[in-house]
VEXDREN-2710 file (C-alpha; in Angstrom, 1 decimal):
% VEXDREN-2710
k/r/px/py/pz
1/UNK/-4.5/18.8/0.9
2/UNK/-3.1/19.0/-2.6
3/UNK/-3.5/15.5/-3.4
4/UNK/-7.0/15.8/-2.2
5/UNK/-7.7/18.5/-4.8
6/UNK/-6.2/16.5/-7.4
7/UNK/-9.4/14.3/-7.6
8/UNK/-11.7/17.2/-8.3
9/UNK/-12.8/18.4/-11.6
10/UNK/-10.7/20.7/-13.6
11/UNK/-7.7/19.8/-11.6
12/UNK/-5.0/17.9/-13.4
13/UNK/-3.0/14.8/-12.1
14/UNK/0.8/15.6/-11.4
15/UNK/3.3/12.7/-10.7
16/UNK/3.3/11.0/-7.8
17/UNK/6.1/12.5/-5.8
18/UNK/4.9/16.2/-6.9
19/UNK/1.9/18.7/-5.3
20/UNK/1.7/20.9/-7.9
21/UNK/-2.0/22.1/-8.7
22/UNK/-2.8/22.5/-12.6
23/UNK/-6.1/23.6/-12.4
24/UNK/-8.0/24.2/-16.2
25/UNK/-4.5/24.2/-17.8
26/UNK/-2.7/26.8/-16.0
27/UNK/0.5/27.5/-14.7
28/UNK/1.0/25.9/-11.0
29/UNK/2.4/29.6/-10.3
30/UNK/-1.2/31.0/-11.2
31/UNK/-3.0/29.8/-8.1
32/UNK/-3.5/31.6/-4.5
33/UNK/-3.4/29.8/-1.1
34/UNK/-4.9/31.6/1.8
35/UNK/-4.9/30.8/5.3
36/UNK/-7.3/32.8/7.7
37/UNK/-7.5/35.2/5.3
38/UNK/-3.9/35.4/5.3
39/UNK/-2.1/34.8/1.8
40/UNK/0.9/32.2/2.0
41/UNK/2.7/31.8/-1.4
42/UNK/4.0/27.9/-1.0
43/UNK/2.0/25.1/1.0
44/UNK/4.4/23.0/0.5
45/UNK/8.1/21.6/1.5
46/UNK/11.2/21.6/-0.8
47/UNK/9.2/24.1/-3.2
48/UNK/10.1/25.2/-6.8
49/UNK/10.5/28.7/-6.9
50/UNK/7.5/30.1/-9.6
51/UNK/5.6/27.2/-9.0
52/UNK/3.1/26.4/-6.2
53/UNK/4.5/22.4/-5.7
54/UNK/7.0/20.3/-3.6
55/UNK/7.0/16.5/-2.8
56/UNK/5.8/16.9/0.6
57/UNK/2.9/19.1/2.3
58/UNK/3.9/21.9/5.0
59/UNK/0.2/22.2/6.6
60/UNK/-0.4/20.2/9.4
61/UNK/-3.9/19.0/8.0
62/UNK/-4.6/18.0/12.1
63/UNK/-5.0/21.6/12.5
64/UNK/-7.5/22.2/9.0
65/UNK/-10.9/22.9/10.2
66/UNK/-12.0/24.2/6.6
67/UNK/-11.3/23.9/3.0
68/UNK/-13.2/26.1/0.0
69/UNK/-11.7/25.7/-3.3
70/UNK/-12.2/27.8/-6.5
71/UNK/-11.4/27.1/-9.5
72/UNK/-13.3/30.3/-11.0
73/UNK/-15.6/33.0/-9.7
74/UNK/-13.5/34.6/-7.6
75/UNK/-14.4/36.3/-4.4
76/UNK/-13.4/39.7/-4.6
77/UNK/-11.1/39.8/-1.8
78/UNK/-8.7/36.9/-2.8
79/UNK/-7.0/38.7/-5.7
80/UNK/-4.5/38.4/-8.3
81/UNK/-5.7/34.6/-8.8
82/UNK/-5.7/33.3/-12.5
83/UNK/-6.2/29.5/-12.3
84/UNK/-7.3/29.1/-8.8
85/UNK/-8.0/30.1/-4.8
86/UNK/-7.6/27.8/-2.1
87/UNK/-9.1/29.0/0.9
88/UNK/-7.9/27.2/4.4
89/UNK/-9.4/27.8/7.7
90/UNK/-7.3/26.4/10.6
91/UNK/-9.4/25.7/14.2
92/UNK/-9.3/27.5/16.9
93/UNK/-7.2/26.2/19.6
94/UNK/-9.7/24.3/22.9
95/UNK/-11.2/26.6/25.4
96/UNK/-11.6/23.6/28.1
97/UNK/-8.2/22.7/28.9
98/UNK/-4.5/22.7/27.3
99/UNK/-3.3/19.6/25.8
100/UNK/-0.1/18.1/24.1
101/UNK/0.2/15.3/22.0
102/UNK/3.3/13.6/20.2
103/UNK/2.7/11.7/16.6
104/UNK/5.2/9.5/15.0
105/UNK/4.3/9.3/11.4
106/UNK/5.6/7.5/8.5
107/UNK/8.3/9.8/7.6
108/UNK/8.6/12.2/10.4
109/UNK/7.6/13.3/14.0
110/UNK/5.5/15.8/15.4
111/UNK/4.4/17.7/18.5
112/UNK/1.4/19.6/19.5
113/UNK/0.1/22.1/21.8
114/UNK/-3.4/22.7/21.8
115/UNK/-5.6/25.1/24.3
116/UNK/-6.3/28.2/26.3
117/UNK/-4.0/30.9/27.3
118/UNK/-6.4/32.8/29.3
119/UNK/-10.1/33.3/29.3
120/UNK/-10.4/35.1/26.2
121/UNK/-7.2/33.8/24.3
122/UNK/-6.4/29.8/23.1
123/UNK/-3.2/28.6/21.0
124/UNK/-2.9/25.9/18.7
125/UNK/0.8/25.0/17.4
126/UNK/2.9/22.0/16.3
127/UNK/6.1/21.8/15.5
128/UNK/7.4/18.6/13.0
129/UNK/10.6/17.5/12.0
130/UNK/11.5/14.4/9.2
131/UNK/13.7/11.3/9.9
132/UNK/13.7/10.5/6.0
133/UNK/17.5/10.8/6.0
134/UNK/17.9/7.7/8.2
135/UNK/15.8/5.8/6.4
136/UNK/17.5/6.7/2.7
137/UNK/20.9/6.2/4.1
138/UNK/19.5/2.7/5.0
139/UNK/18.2/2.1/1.5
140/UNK/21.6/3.6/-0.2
141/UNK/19.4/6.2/-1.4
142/UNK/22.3/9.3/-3.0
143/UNK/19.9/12.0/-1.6
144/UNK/19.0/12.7/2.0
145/UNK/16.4/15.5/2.5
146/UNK/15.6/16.5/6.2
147/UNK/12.5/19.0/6.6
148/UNK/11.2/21.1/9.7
149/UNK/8.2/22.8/9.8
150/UNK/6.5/25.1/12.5
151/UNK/2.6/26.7/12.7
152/UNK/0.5/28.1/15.1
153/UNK/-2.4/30.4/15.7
154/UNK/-3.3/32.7/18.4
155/UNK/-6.6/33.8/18.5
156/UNK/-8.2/36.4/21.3
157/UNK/-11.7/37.3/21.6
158/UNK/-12.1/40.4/24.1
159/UNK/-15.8/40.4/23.3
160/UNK/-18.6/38.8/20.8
161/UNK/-18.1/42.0/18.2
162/UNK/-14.0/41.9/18.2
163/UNK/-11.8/39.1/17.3
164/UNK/-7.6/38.6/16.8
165/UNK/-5.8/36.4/14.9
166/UNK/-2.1/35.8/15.1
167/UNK/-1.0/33.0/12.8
168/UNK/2.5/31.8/11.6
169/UNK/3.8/29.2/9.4
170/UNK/7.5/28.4/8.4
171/UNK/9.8/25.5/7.3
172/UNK/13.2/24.7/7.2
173/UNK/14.4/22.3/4.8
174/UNK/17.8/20.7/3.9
175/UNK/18.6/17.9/1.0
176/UNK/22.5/16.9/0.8
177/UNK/24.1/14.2/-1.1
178/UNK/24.9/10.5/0.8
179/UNK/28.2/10.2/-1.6
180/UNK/28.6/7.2/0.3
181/UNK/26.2/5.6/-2.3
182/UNK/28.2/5.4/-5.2
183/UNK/28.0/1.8/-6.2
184/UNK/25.8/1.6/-9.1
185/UNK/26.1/3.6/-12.4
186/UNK/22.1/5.1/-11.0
187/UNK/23.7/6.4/-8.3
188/UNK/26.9/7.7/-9.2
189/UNK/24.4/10.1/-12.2
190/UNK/22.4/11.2/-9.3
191/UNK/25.4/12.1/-7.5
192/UNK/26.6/14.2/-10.5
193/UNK/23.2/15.8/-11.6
194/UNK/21.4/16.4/-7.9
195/UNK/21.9/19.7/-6.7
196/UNK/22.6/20.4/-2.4
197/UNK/20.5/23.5/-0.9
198/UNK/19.1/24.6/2.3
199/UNK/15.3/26.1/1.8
200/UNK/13.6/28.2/4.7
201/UNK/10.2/30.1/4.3
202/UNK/8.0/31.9/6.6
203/UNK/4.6/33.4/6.7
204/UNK/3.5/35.3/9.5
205/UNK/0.5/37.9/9.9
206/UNK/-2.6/39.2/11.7
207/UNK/-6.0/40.0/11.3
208/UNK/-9.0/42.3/13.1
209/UNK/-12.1/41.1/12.1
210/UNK/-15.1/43.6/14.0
211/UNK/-18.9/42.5/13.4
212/UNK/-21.5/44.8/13.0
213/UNK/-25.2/44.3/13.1
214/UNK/-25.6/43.6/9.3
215/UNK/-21.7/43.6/8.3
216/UNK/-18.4/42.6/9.4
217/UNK/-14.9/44.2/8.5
218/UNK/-11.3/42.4/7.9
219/UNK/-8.5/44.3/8.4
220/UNK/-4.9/42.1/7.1
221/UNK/-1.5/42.9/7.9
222/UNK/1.1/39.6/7.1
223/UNK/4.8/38.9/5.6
224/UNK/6.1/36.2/3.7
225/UNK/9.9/35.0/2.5
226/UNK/11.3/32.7/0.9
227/UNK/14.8/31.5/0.5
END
């Protein structure tokens, strides 16, 4: 999603193995992601804290149904926003039948469950885990960074005026030092300058949206962490 964006107008290129958004000149900390209406601080893996970047994404884009992007104008009820608001919708999970389907990706695998849970309720969630650290120890690469990453949303409809929406969204990430690769001068300043850590963040909230004849209300409750 973020290198999407990057191609639009107003939004600045970043190097290649970063998702940072600079949008009009801002600070990457100045922009505000929102998922069903539900604010999530970091989109991405392997974050920068005060910063809204990482090298690799944390939505599964299989799951994006909708994307509305401003980079002024804001609508009243995304707030605190100085550079810009990124506004995700994720689908709703199939009403026909349940389903489950397995991807193997460039970097990592990933599982999906996708359908009802009774006849007013569906669920949509994946779960996704990297095998990058098998594939740097290959290359003698003196960093290997493993990331996890889990999302779903539960959505129940008891009639056409009422709707609930459960979503959650956390990842789990871990980059250690292969100090078997130590050969070259390159690596042994990696070694040296390349701090370990272990990263987890979460997101998790709900919403009651009610629709009236003329108007519709949103009621938000959600929590987010990061360590």
């Amino acid at each position: 999603i973020s290198k999407v964006l990057q191609s639009l107008p107003g939004v600045a290129s970043v190097p290649s193995f970063r998702n940072d958004l600079i949008v009009r000149g801002g600070s990457p900390n100045e922009n505000r992601f929102f998922l069903d209406g539900i604010e999530v601080p970091n989109i991405n893996h392997f974050a920068t804290q005060g910063a809204s970047g990482g090298p690799v994404g944390l939505l599964n884009v299989d799951f994006i149904n909708e994307v509305d992007f401003y980079s002024g104008a804001f609508p009243a009820n995304r707030g605190n926003a100085l550079s810009s608001v990124l506004d995700l919708k994720f689908k709703d999970g199939r009403t026909d039948k349940a389903g489950l389907n397995f991807t193997l990706g460039a970097t990592d695998l990933a599982s999906t469950f996708d359908g009802p849970i009774s006849k007013n309720s569906t669920l949509i969630a994946s779960y996704r885990r990297s095998y990058l650290q098998f594939l740097f120890a290959a290359l003698e690469l003196p960093f290997l960074p493993t990331y996890n990453d889990f999302q779903f949303k539960y959505k129940i409809k008891p009639d056409n005026k009422q709707e609930f929406t459960f979503l959650g969204l956390g990842a789990y990430d871990v980059f250690v030092l292969n100090k078997k690769a130590n050969k070259t001068e390159e690596q042994q300043y990696l070694l040296g300058n390349l701090p370990e850590n272990n990263q987890w963040t979460y997101t998790i909230g709900g919403s009651y949206k009610r629709y009236s004849e003329n108007s519709y209300i949103t009621v938000v409750l959600s929590r987010n962490h990061l360590n």
